[in-house]
ChimeraX commands (.cxc) that place a marker at each C-alpha (Angstrom):
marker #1 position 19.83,-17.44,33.11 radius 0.5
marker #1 position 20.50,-13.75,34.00 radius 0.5
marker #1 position 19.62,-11.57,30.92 radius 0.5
marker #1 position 21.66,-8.32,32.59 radius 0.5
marker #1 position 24.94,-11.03,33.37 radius 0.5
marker #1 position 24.43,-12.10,29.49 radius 0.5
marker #1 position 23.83,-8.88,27.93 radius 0.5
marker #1 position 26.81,-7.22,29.79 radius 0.5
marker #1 position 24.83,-4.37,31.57 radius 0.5
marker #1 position 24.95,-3.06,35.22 radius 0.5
marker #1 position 21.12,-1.62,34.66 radius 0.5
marker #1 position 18.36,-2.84,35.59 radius 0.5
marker #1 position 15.99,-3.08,32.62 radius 0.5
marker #1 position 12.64,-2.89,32.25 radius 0.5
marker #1 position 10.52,-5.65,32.92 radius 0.5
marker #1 position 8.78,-5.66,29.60 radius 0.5
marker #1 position 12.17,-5.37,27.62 radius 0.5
marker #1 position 13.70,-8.09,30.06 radius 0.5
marker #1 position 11.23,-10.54,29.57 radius 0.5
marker #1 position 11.33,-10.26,25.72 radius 0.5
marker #1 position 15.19,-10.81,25.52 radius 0.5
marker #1 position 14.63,-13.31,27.67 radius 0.5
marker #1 position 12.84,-15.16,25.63 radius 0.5
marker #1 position 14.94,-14.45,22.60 radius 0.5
marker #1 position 17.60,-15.29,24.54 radius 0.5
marker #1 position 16.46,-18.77,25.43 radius 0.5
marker #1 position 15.24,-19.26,22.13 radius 0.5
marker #1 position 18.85,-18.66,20.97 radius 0.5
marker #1 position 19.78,-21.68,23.89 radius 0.5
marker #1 position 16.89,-23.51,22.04 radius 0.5
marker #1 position 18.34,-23.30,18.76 radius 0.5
marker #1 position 21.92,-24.05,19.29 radius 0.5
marker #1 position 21.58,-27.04,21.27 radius 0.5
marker #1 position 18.94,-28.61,18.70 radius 0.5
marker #1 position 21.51,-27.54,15.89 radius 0.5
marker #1 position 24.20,-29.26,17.67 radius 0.5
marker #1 position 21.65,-32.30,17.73 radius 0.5
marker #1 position 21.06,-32.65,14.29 radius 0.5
marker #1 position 24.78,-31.85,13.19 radius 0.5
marker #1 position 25.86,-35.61,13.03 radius 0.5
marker #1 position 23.43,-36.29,10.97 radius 0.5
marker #1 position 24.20,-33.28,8.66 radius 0.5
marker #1 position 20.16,-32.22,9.17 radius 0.5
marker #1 position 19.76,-28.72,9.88 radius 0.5
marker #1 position 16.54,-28.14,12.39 radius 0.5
marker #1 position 14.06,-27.14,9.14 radius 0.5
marker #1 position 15.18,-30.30,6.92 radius 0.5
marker #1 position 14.56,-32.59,9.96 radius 0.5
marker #1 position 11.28,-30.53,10.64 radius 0.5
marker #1 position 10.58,-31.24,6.97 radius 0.5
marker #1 position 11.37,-34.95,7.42 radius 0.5
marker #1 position 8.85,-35.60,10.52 radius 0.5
marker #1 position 5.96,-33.73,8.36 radius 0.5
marker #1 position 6.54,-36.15,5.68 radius 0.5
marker #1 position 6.45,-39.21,7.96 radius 0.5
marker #1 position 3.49,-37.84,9.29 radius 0.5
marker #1 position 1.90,-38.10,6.23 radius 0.5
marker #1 position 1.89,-41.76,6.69 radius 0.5
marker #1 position 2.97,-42.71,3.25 radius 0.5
marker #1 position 0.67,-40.08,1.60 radius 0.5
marker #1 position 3.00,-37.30,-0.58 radius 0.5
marker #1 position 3.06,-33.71,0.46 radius 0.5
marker #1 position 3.66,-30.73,-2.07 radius 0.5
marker #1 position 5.76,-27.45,-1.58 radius 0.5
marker #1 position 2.04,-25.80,0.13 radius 0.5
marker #1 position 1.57,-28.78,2.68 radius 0.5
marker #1 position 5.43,-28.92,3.81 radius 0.5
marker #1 position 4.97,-24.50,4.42 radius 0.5
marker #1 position 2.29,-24.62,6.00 radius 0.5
marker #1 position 3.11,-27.12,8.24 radius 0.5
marker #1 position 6.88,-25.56,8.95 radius 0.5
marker #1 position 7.43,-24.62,12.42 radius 0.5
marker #1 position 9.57,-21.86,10.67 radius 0.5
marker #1 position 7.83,-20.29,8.13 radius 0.5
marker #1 position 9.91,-19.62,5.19 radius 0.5
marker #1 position 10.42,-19.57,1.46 radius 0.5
marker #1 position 12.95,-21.89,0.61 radius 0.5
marker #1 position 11.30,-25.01,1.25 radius 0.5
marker #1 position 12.18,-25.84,-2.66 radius 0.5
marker #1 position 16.05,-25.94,-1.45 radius 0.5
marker #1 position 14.98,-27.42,1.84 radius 0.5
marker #1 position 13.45,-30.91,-0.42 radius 0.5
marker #1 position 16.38,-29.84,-2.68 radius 0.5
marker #1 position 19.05,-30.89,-0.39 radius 0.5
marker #1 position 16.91,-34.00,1.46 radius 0.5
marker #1 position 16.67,-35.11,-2.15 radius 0.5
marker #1 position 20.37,-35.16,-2.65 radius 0.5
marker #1 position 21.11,-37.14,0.80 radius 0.5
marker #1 position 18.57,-39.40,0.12 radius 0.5
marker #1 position 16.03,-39.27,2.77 radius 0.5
marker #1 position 13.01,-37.87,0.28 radius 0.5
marker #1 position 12.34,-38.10,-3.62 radius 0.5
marker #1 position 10.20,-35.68,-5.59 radius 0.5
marker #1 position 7.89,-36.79,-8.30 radius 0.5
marker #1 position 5.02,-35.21,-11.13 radius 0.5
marker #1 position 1.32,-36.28,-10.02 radius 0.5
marker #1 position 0.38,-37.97,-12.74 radius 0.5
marker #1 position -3.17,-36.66,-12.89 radius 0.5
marker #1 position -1.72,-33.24,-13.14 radius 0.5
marker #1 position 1.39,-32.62,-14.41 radius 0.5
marker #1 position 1.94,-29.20,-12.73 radius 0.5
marker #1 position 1.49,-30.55,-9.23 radius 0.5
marker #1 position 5.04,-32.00,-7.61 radius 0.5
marker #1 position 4.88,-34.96,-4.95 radius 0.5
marker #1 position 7.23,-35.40,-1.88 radius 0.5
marker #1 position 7.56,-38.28,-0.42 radius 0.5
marker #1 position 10.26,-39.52,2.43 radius 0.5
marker #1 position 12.08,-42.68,1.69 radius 0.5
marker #1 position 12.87,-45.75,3.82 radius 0.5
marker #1 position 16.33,-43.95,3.57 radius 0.5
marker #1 position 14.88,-40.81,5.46 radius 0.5
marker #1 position 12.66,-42.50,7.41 radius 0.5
marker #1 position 15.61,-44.43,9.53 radius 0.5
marker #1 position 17.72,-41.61,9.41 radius 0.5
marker #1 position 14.63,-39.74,11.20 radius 0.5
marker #1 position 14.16,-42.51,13.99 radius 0.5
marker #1 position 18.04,-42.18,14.60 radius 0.5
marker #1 position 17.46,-38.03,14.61 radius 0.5
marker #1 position 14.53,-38.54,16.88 radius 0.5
marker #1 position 16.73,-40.18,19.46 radius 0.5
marker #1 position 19.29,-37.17,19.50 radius 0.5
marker #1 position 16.25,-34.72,19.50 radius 0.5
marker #1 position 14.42,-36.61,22.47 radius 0.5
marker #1 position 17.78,-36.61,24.60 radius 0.5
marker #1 position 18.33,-32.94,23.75 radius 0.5
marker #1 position 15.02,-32.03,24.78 radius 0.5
marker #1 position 15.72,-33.76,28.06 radius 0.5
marker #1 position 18.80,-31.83,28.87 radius 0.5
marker #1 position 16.94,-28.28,28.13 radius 0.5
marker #1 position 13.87,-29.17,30.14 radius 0.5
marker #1 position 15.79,-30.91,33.20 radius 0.5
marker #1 position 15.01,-27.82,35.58 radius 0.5
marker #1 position 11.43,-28.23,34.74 radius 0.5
marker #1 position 8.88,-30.58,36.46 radius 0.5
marker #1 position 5.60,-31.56,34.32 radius 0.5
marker #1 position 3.88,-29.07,36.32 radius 0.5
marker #1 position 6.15,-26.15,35.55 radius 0.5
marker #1 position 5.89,-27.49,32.13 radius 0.5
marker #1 position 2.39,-27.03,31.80 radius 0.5
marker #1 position 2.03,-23.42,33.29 radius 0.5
marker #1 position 4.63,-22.18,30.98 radius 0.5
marker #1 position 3.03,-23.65,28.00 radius 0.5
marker #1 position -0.06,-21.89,29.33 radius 0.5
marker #1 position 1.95,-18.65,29.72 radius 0.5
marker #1 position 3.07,-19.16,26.15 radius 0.5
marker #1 position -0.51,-19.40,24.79 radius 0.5
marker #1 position -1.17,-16.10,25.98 radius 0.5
marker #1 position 1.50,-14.52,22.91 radius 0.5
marker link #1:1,2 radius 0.2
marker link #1:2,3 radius 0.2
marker link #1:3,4 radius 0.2
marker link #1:4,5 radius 0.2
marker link #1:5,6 radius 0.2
marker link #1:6,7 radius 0.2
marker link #1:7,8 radius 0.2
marker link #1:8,9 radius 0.2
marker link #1:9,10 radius 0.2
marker link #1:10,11 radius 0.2
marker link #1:11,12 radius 0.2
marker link #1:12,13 radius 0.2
marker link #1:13,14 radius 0.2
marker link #1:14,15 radius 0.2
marker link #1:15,16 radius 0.2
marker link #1:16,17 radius 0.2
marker link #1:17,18 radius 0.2
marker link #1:18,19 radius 0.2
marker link #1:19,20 radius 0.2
marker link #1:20,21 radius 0.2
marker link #1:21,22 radius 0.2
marker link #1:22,23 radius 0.2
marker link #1:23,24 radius 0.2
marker link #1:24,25 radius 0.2
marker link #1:25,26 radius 0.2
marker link #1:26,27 radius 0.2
marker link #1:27,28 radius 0.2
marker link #1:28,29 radius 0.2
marker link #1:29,30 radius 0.2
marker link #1:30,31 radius 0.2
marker link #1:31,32 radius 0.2
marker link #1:32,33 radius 0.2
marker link #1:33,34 radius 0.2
marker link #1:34,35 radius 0.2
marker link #1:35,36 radius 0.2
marker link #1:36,37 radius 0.2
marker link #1:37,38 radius 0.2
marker link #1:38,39 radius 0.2
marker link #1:39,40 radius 0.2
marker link #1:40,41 radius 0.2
marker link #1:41,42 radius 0.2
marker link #1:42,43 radius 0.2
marker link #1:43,44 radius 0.2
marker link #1:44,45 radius 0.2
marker link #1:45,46 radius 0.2
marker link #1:46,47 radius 0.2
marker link #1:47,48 radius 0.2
marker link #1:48,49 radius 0.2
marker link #1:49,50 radius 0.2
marker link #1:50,51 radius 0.2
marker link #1:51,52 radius 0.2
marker link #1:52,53 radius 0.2
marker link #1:53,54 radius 0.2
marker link #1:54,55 radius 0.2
marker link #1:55,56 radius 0.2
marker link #1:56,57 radius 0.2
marker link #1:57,58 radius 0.2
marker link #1:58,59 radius 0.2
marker link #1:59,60 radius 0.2
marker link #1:60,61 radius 0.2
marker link #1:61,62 radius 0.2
marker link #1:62,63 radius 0.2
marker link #1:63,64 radius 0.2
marker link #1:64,65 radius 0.2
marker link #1:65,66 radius 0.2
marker link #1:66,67 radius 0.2
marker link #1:67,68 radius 0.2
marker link #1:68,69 radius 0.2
marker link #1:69,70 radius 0.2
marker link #1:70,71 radius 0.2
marker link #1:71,72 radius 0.2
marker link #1:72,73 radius 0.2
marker link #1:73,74 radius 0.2
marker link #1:74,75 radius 0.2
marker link #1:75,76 radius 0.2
marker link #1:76,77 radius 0.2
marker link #1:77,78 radius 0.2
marker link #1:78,79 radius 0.2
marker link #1:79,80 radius 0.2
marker link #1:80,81 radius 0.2
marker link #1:81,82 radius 0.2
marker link #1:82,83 radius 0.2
marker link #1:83,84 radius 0.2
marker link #1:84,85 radius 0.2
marker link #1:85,86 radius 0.2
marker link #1:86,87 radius 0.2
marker link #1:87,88 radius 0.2
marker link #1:88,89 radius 0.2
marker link #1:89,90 radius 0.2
marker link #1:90,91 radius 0.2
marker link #1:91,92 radius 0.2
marker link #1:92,93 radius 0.2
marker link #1:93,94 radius 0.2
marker link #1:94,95 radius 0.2
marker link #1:95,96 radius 0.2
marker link #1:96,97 radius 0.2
marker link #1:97,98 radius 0.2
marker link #1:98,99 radius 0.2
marker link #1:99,100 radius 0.2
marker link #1:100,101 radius 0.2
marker link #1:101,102 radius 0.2
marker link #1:102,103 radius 0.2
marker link #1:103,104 radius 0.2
marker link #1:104,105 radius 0.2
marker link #1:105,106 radius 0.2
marker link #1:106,107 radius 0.2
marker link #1:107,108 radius 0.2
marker link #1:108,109 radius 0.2
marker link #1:109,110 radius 0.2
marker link #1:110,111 radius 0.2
marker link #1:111,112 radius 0.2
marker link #1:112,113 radius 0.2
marker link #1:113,114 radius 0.2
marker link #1:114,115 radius 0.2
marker link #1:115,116 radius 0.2
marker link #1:116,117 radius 0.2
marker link #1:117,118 radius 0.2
marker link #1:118,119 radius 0.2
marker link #1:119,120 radius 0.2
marker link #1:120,121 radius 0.2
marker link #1:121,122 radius 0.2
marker link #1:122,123 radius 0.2
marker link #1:123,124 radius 0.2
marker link #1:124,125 radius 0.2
marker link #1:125,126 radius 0.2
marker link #1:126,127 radius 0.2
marker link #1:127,128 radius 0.2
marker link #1:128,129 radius 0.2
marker link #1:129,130 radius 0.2
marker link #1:130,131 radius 0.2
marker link #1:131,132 radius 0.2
marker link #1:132,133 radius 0.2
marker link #1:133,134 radius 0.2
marker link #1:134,135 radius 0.2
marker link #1:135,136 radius 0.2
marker link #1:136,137 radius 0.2
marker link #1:137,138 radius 0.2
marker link #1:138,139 radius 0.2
marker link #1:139,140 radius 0.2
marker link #1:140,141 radius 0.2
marker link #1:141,142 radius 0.2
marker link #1:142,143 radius 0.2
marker link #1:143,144 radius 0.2
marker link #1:144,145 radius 0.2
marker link #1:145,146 radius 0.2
marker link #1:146,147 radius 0.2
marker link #1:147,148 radius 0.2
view
């Protein structure tokens, strides 16, 4: 990917700068192929990111607090996020019994094969962004990564 071919400019730019839109540039890459991913399945990337943190709670519920702290994109709409998963079927939302203020999210059997099928789209988009990449390469720019 050359940052000065996508950005249209005959300058050189700084190295600092460079590397920065790179990155948001790739993360833009990133983004759009996952997005296409999900798109059959009518998921957009934080519902399905939503979806695998309830199936990782292995049957246990999750509440509003769990599901934003566990985003990968922190935001504040997780209510419409559950809001919308509720409405396709893939979670349901009930009052904790032992206090009525707390709300329960659960995924459904519903969700939980629409994830596996999700999964399979995610895994083979995954594949065709990393393809370049050997494990190795993988590894030193996750340690690169670590540094932000």
């Amino acid at each position: 990917m050359n940052v000065e071919q996508i950005i249209k400019t005959e300058k050189q730019l700084p190295l600092e700068g460079r590397t920065l839109i790179h990155i948001s540039l790739v993360q833009n890459k990133i983004n759009e192929v996952m997005i296409n991913s999900l798109k059959p399945h009518d998921v957009s990337p934080q519902q399905f990111n939503v979806l695998r943190i309830l199936r990782g709670q292995k049957g246990n519920p999750a509440n509003l607090s769990t599901l934003n702290e566990r985003m990968v994109t922190k935001m504040s709409n997780t209510t419409r996020l559950v809001d919308k998963l509720i409405t396709k079927g893939f979670v349901n939302r009930t009052v904790c019994e032992s206090n009525r203020r707390k709300i329960e999210i659960n995924i459904t059997p519903e969700g939980l094969e629409a994830l596996s099928e999700m999964d399979v789209a995610i895994k083979a988009a995954e594949k065709e962004l990393l393809k370049n990449f050997t494990n190795e390469d993988l590894v030193l720019l996750n340690n690169f990564l670590d540094k932000f």
